[in-house]
N, C-alpha and C positions, 0 to 999 in steps of 0.2 A: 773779824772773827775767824778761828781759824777753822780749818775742815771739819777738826775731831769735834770739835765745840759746837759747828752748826750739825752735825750728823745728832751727835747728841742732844741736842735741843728741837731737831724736825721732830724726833714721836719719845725719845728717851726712852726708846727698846732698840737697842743695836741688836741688830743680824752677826751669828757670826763670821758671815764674808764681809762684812763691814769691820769689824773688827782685824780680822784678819788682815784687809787693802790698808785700813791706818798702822799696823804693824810694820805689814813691808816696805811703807815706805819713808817709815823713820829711818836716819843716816844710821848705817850699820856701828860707825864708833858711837855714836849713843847707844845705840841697844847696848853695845857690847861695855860701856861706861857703867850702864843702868847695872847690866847682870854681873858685871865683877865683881862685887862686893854687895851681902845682904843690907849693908847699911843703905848704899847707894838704891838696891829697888827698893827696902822700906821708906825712903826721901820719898823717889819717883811715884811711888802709889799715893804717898800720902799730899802730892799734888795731885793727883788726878781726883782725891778724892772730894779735896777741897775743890776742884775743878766743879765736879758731879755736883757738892752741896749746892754749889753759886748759880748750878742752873736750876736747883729746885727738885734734883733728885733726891728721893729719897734712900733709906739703909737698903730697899729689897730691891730695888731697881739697880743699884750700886756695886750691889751683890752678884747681880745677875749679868751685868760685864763682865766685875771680877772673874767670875765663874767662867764664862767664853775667851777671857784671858790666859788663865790660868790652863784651859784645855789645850790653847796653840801652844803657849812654852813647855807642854806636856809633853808635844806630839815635838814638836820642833827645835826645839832648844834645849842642850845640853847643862845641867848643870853647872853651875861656877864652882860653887861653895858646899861647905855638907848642911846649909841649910836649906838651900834651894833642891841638894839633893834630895833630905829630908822630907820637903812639902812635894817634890815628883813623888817620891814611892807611896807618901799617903794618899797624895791624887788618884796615884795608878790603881789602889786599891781599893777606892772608896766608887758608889754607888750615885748616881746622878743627884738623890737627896743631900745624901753626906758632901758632896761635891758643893752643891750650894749653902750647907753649912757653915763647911771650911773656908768659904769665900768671902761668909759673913764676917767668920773670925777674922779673916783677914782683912777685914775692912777696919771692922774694930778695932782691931789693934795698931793700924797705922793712926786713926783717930787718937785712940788713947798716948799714944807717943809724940803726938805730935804738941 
């Protein structure tokens, strides 16, 4: 099992300094694989997502990573693309509700694509 997988399945609430230590210590050409191209992170989430269902999370718990995810690439990571640029500036304007919204959507929609 690997780290992310049992962090995830001890209470299936990440912290996000949990979130954060499984970030940095993916190999930096992954990240940087992942955020090159909008197709490649909608791939990458919509493994994790399938990840999340397999342990029995559900959409709002899913969401609420997404959401601690979506805050570090906020704060940390540069844009690739003008979609990822797109989803920073809505991030950056949106409210900690709306914040967890958009996370929804985003969950959603790597489901529904996939």
């Amino acid at each position: 099992m690997s780290e992310q997988t049992h962090m995830i399945n001890k209470d299936k609430e990440m912290s996000l300094d949990q979130v954060e230590s499984v970030m940095q210590r993916m190999d930096p050409e992954q990240k940087e694989d992942i955020l090159e191209s909008f197709d490649a992170f909608k791939q990458y989430l919509s493994k994790r997502v399938s990840l999340g269902e397999s342990l029995g999370l559900d959409e709002e718990q899913m969401s609420k990573v997404a959401q601690k995810i979506a805050d570090i690439l906020a704060l940390k990571e540069e844009p690739r693309n003008r979609e990822e640029k797109l989803l920073q500036e809505l991030w950056n304007v949106a409210d900690n509700e709306e914040k967890l919204i958009l996370a929804r959507v985003l969950v959603r929609f790597v489901k529904a694509d996939s």
